[in-house]
C-alpha positions, 0 to 999 in steps of 0.5 A, a space after each residue: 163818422 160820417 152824417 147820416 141822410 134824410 130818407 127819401 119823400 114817401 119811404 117806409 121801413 121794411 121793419 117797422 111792422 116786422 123786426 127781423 131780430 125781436 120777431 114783433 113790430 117796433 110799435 109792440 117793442 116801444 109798447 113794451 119798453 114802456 111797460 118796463 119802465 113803467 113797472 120794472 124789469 121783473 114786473 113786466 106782464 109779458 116778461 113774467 108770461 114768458 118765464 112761467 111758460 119757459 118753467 112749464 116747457 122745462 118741466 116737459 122737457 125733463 119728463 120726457 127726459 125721464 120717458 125717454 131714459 125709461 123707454 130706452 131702458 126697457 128696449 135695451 132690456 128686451 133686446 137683451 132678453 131676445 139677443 143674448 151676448 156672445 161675448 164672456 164677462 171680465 174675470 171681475 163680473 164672470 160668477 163661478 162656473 156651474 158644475 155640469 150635472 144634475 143640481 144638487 140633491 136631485 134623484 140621479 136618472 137609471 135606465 130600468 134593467 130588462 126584465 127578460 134577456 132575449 139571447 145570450 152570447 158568450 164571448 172568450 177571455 181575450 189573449 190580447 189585452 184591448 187596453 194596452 194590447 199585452 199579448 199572452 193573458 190567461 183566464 181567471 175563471 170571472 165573467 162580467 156579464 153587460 146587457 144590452 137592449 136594442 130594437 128590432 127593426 122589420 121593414 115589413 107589414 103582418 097582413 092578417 087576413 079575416 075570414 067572416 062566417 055570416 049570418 042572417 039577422 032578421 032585424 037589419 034583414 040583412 048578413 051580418 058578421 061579427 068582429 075578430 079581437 084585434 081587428 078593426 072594423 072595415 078597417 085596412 089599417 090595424 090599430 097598432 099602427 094607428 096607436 103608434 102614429 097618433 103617438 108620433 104626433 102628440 108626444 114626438 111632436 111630429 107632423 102629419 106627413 113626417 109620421 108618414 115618412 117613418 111609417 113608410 121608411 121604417 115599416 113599409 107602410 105607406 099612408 096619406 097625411 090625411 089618415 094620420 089626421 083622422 087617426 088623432 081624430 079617431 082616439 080623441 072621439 074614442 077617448 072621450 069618456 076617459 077625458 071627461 072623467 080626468 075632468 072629474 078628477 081634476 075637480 076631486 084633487 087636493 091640490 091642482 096646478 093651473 095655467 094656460 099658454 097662447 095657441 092658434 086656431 086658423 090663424 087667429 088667437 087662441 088658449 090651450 089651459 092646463 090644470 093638472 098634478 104629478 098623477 094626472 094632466 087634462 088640457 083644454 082648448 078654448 077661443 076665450 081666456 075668460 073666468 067662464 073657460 076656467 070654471 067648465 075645467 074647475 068647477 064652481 066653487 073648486 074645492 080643492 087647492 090651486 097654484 097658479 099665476 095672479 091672473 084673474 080669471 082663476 079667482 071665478 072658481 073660488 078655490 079653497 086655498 091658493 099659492 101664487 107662484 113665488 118664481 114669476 114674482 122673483 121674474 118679475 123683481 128681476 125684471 123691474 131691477 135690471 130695467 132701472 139699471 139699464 137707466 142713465 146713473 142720474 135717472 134711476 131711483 135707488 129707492 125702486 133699484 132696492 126694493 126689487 132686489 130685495 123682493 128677489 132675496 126674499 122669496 128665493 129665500 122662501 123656496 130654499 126654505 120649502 127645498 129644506 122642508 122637502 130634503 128633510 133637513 126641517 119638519 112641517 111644523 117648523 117651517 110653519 113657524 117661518 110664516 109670521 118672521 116672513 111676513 114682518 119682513 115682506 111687511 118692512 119692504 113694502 113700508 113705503 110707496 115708490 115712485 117707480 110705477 111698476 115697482 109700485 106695482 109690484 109692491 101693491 100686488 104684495 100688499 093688497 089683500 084682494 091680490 097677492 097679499 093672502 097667497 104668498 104663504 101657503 105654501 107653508 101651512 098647506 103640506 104638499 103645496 109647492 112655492 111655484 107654478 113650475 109644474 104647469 109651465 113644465 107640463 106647457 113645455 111640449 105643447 110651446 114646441 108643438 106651437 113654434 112648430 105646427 103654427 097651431 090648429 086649423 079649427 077648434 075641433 083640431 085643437 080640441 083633440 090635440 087637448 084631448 090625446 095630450 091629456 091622455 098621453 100625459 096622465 097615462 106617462 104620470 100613471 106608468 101606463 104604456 100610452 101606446 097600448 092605452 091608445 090600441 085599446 081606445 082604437 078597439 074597444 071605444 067607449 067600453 075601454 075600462 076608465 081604471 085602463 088608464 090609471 096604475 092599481 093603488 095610484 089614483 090621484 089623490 082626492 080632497 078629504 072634505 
């Protein structure tokens, strides 16, 4: 080992202030060895510093740990949502095929026989048989009769030509003429054709230059895009009163559907409500979401019976009695389970996993129980009696709090009087009052197309009409009325169209008795 030399007269350490290995100068290291063994290894000040903050940093870690799992969870989720897989589940995961088909216990659908047969044909027994091409048969002296209803297509216009006789009128001092049934005034477009494209657009959801094409491909009647527009415009004005009477009716219901769907009006956002049942349906476009939209389409208080989601805004109307809808809780345990699934194993709580699940058992159980009492299978009464076993058992899911946030959420929206808590059984002590808000988003279903296909309105008053004739066409297709009809009338008779036009005899909505 070789001897070690004198460093030279006026040399100096390069890390002596800066020790490239402890990060500190060799005066601050001597410092603290002293400290050590002056006050042993564990009771170093610095030492025990440097250990609580190395808890602290692992406490961080393991939060953001925990945030980072969750967020991943929830991206996983809405990538699921939006992007479904091609790929079919294993033998072990695959469920049992659905039968094709209407569900079970629901009407079967029959096109309505013709009331009228237009032309008969009679077709000879065959001497060949169409099946397996037997020659030689014989008739039996049996007919089968088949009726076949078609459409009868004219790529022509009717022209009708008005001849006015005029006359003085000393008041305007001026000739005058009186309009002819049928005929609009000043108008070179009659009101059939007019009726037919505002229903192209509101119900075939068909933009204004496509009814153009129909109308010029089909009947050789040709018109600029901007006629189409002012036709819908046209109805909408004429309509008003029918309208504001569906408002009316709707605030006279026994029990009224309510919801509303995101719209666009020149590009910025806006709402299109919905309040309605199975006779009548009344939409209405709005800049705000606000309570004070809900109380001009409701009134305040609503004396009737509404079902709707938990959104606040419906709580300014004061209804009577109120349903929240069974099947956005049932999404929205679903939801919560499949985001703690989607966790790492070690990350997911078990006790937030089990309580959605079984708020989803839950009230899909209480919508079969509704299903029964509508099929027959148990009265009203008894499925009345369902209430207080019902509510001891939502009682003993909801017994503990939960460490998941929206589980916890979800479980405080459940039992919280002010929320939830008062709605979930109405159903069952109203009759007639349904578990879900289906009907609405049914009802929201054209217009959610119209909207991924229109981009929304230009204006207010655009989207206040689209609201308007859809509110007409809605309640005259729930009344059986001919909406193409209904709207020639509006077209000629305006504000004098009777209100009962648009309503079947003996199926006026049904009103609240108090």
């Amino acid at each position: 080992m070789g001897r070690y030399k004198e460093a030279p007269w006026g040399f100096a350490c390069p890390y002596q202030n800066a020790c490239p290995h402890l990060g500190i100068s060799t005066t601050w290291a001597s410092m603290l060895l002293s400290d050590v063994e002056r006050d042993g290894y564990r009771g170093g000040h610095y030492l025990i510093a440097v250990e609580k903050e190395n808890k602290a940093l692992d406490e961080e870690n393991r939060a953001l740990a925990a945030r980072v799992a969750e967020l991943e969870s929830r991206l996983k989720q809405q990538h699921r949502l939006r992007f479904k897989p091609n790929r079919k589940a294993s033998s072990q995961d695959q469920e049992a095929p659905r039968t094709r088909g209407a569900p079970i216990g629901h009407p079967p659908w029959q096109r309505p026989k013709p009331r009228r047969v237009d032309l008969s044909v009679p077709v000879p027994a065959p001497s060949i048989c169409p099946h397996c091409k037997e020659e030689g048969l014989s008739a039996v002296g049996k007919s089968h009769v088949q009726l076949q209803e078609d459409i009868v297509l004219q790529p022509r216009t009717v022209v009708t030509e008005y001849v006015h006789q005029m006359a003085y009128c000393p008041g305007c001092r001026r000739d005058v003429f009186q309009t002819a049934e049928g005929e609009l005034r000043n108008c070179e477009i009659g009101p059939l054709t007019k009726a037919a494209a505002v229903y192209l657009r509101h119900e075939v959801k068909l933009s204004y230059r496509d009814v153009r094409k129909v109308f010029t491909g089909l009947f050789g009647m040709p018109f600029v895009p901007a006629s189409a527009m002012a036709f819908s415009h046209r109805t909408a004005e004429q309509g008003t009163h029918l309208y504001e009477d569906l408002r009316d009716k709707i605030r006279a219901a026994d029990v009224v559907h309510g919801d509303e769907t995101h719209w666009r009006i020149d590009g910025k956002s806006a709402q299109l409500w919905y309040a309605g049942n199975t006779q009548v349906g009344f939409f209405h476009a709005d800049h705000s979401r606000g309570s004070d939209v809900a109380v001009s389409i409701f009134g305040d208080p609503f004396g009737g019976n509404l079902v709707a989601d938990s959104y606040a805004g419906y709580n300014a109307i004061n209804p009577k009695r109120r349903q929240a809808c069974l099947a956005h809780l049932i999404r929205n345990a679903k939801e919560n389970a499949d985001r703690i699934e989607l966790m790492p194993e070690n990350k997911q709580d078990s006790n937030a996993l089990g309580f959605c699940k079984s708020v989803k058992k839950f009230f899909a159980l209480c919508c079969r129980i509704d299903q029964r009492r509508k099929s027959g299978a148990i009265s009203f009464s008894v499925a009345k009696a369902y209430i207080p076993r019902l509510q001891r058992a939502l009682n003993t899911i909801c017994m503990h709090p939960l460490a998941d946030a929206d589980a916890e959420n979800l479980r405080n929206r459940l039992t919280d009087p002010k929320r939830d808590a008062l709605k979930l059984f109405t159903f069952l002590e109203l009759n007639g009052m349904p578990p879900t808000n289906n009907h609405a988003e049914q009802s929201l279903r054209l217009p959610v197309i119209f909207r991924k296909i229109s981009f929304g309105s230009r204006s207010l008053l655009g989207a206040q009409t689209m609201a308007t004739n859809l509110s007409l066409l809605t309640t005259a297709k729930r009344q059986n009325k001919n909406p193409v009809d209904l709207l020639k009338t509006l077209l000629l008779r305006g504000g004098d169209t009777p209100i009962s036009d648009i309503y079947a005899p003996g199926n006026l909505p049904k009103m609240d008795s108090s």
